[in-house]
Structures are given as structure tokens and as C-alpha cells.
C-alpha positions in Angstrom: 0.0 0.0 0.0 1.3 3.5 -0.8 1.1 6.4 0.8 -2.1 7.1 -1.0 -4.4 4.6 1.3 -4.7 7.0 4.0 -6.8 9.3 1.2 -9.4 6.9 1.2 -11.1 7.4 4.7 -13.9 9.5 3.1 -15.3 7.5 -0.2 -14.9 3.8 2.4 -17.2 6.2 4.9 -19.6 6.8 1.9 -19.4 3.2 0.6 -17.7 4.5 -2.6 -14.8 1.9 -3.2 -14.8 -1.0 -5.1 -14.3 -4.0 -4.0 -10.9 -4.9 -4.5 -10.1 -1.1 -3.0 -12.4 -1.7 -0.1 -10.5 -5.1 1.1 -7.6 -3.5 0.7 -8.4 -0.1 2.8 -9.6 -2.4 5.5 -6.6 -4.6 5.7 -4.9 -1.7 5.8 -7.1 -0.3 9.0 -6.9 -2.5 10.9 -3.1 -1.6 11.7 -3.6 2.5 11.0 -4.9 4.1 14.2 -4.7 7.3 11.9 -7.5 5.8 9.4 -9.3 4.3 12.6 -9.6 7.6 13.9 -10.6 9.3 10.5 -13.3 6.5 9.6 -14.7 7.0 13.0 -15.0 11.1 13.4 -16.2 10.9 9.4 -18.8 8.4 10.2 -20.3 10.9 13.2 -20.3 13.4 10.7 -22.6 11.3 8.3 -25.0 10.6 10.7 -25.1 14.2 11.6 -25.9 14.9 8.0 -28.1 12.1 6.9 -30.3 13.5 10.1 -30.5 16.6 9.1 -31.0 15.8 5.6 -34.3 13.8 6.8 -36.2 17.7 7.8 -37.6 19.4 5.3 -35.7 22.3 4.3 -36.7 25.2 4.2 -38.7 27.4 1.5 -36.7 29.4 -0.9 -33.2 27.9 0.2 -32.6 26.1 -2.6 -32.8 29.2 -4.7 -30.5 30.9 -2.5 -28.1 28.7 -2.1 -27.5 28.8 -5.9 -27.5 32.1 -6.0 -25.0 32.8 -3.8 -22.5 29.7 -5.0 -23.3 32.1 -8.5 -21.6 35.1 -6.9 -19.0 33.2 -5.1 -15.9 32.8 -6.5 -14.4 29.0 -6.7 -11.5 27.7 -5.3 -9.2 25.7 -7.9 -9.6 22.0 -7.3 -7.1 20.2 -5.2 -3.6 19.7 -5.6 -2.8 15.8 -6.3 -1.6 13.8 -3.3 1.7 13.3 -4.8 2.5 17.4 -5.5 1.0 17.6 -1.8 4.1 15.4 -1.0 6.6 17.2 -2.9 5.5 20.7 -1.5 5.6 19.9 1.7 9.2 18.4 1.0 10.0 21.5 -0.8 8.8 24.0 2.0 11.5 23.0 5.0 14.2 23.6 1.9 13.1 27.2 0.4 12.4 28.0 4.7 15.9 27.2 5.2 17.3 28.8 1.9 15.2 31.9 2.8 17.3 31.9 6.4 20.5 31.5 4.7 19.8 34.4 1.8 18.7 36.5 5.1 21.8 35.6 7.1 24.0 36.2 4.2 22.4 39.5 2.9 22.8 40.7 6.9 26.3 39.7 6.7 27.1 41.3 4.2 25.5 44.5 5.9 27.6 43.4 8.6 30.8 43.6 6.9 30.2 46.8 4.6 29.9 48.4 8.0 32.7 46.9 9.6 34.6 47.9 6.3 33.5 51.1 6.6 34.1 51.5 10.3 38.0 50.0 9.5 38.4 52.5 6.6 36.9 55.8 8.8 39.6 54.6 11.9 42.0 54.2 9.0 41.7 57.5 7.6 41.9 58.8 11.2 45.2 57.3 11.7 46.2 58.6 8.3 45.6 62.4 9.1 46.7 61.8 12.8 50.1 60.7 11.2 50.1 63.6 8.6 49.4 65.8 11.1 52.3 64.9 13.4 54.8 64.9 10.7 53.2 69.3 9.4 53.5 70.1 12.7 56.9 68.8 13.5 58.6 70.1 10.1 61.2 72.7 10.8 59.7 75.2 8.7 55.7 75.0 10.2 53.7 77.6 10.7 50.3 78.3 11.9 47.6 80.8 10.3 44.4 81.5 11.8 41.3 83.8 11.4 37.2 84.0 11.1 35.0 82.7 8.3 32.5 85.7 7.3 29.8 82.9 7.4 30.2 82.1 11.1 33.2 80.0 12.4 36.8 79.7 12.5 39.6 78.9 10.3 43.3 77.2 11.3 45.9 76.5 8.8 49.4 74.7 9.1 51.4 75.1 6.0 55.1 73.5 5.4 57.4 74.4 2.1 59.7 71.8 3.3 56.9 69.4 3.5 55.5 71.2 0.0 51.8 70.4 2.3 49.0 72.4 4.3 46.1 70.6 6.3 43.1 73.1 6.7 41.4 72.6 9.8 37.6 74.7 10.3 35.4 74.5 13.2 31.8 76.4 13.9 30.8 76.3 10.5 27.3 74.8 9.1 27.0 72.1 6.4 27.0 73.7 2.7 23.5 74.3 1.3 21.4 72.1 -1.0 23.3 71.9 -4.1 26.5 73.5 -3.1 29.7 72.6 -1.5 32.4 74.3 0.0 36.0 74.6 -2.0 39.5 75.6 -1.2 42.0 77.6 -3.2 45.7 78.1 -3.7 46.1 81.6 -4.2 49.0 83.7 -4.8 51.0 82.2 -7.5 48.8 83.2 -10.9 45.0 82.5 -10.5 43.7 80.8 -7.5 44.0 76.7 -8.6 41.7 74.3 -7.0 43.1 72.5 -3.8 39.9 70.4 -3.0 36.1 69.8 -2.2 34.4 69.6 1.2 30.9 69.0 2.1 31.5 69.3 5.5 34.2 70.7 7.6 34.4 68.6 10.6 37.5 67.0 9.4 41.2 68.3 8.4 42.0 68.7 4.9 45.2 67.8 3.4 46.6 70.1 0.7 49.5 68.1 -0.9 51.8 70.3 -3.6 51.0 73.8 -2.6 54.3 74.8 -4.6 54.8 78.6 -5.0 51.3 79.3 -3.3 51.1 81.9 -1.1 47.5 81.6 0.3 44.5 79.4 0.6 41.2 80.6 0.4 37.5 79.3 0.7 34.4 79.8 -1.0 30.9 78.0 -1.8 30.3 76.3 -5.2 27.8 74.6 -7.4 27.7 71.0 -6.5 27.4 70.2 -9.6 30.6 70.8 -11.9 34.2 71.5 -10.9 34.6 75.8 -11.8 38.0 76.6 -12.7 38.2 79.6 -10.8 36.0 80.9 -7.5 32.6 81.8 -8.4 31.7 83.6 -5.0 33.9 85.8 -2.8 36.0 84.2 -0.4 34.7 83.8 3.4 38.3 82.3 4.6 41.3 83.3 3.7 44.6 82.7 5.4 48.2 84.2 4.1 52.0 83.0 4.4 54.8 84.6 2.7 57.4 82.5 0.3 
């Protein structure tokens, strides 16, 4: 017997087997205390029915009864026993695949942010070091003054080190659409020295030649201006 017996509860309750199929089924129950149990609660069930299909029903139900299996919508007929069995196979198998597309995909989140975390401490270290080695150059010197905007404005320059780090505090992120940009000024026309959205970090100026100044100003986000194309609200000044 396959596992396809155990589907035949319900037509051996309503005498709908054959005979070969009903000798077989009850062979078969006498050992299954699953089919017992089915054959049992489906026979209560009958008898429930058959007595209440003995009463009269009532006028007009027929009619509505049809009319409202009309405007029901049917479900599709049942799945075969045997895709039954393969779903429920396949089910634990997509569950776990689900769990391990999950875990992986958090992971991965997981180790983008420790990446990122490793690259910010990184960078830290970076500046921290380039800092050190501007500040302990022989020739180092310190500039500092007001931004017209609000804030303050430090910069350590070194021809020996052919470097400055601008360091500003107090001062608000750059509007929509804008950023601020620095300038090396005093050798020609100002040259671009860089791009900040933000000022709560240093930033290294490397090759500042026969610059004599940097300056700041706010630009279009968008584009890369080859010259300032607002007035300057930082400036700071060393001689050659």
C-alpha cells in the first residue's frame, strides 16, 4: 500500500470503493490508528448529515443557495496527493534557503559596516600621522582667522613638506546643491586644492608649490569651476 491509502477514509465512509479497493483499505485499517480515527469522526459526521437531511428544508433555500455559490468565486480543485508530498518536502528547503539568503544578505550589511568603520579609523590614523609629521617640520607655521559665514579657520602650512592641512570648526553644512571649496592663491590664478561638504574633518593640501595663500568659497555641487565663483569667506596668508 502506498502512501495514498490514507486518502481513502472518506469515499470507504460513503461506501464508494470498489471491492478490491475496499479489502484492501480495510486490511490496511486494521493496523492504521490514523484511518481508525478518521473513519470514526467521518462516520459521526454522516450521521449528523443524513439527520438533518431527513427535515424538510426550508422554503426558498434552494434558490439561495445557488445564487449565492453564482456570486462566489471557486477555489481551484485540489492539488494531487503526490504534488502535496513534494511541496511539503520543498517548503523546510526554500524555509531554510530563505534563512541563509537572510543571514547572508545581513552579513554582508555586517561587513560593509565593519569595512566602513575600518576604513573611517583608518583614515583617522592617516591624518593623525600627517598631522604629526606638518606640525613637527622645521619650517611649520600656523595661520588662523574668522569665516565671514560664522566660524573659525586654522591652517598649518610647510614648504619643506610642499603640504597644508586646513582645519575649520563652527561652520554649518554647505546648502542644497553646493559645497564648499578651497583655493591656492597667490602664485597666478587661484588653482583648486579640493572639495568639502563638510568641515568637521582636516583637509590635506598636498603640492602647494609657490602658493602663497588658501582661500575658501561655496560652489555649485554640480561641476568642478575653474576659478571661485563667489567671494571668499576664509582666507589665510604666508609669505614665500
Amino acid at each position: 500500500m502506498t502512501d495514498a491509502v490514507h486518502g481513502l477514509a472518506g469515499p470507504y465512509v460513503l461506501d464508494a470503493l470498489g471491492p478490491a479497493e475496499r479489502r484492501d483499505f480495510e486490511r490496511h485499517l486494521a493496523g492504521c490508528a490514523v484511518c481508525s480515527g478518521e473513519v470514526a469522526e467521518l462516520r459521526a459526521t454522516a450521521a449528523r448529515l443524513g439527520a438533518a437531511a431527513a427535515r424538510p428544508a426550508p422554503p426558498g433555500l434552494r434558490a439561495r443557495v445557488l445564487a449565492e455559490a453564482a456570486r462566489t468565486r471557486q477555489l481551484p480543485p485540489p492539488l494531487p496527493a503526490a504534488r502535496v508530498r513534494r511541496l511539503r518536502r520543498a517548503v523546510p528547503a526554500l524555509a531554510a534557503a530563505a534563512c541563509l539568503a537572510l543571514a547572508a544578505g545581513l552579513g554582508t550589511g555586517w561587513y560593509r559596516a565593519e569595512r566602513r568603520a575600518d576604513h573611517a579609523e583608518a583614515a583617522k590614523q592617516d591624518m593623525a600621522h600627517m598631522m604629526g609629521e606638518m606640525m613637527s617640520a622645521p619650517d611649520a607655521r600656523t595661520l588662523a582667522g574668522s569665516v565671514s559665514t560664522g566660524g573659525h579657520g586654522m591652517v598649518v602650512v610647510s614648504r619643506q613638506r610642499d603640504s597644508a592641512v586646513v582645519m575649520l570648526s563652527g561652520l554649518a553644512a554647505a546648502p542644497a546643491g553646493r559645497t564648499y571649496a578651497l583655493w591656492l592663491t597667490g602664485d597666478g590664478a587661484p588653482r583648486p586644492a579640493g572639495r568639502m561638504r563638510t568641515t568637521d574633518a582636516p583637509a590635506m593640501i598636498h603640492g602647494i608649490g609657490r602658493a602663497t595663500g588658501v582661500g575658501l568659497t561655496v560652489e555649485p555641487m554640480s561641476g568642478a569651476p575653474a576659478r571661485p565663483t563667489g567671494d571668499q569667506i576664509f582666507a589665510a596668508r604666508w609669505t614665500r
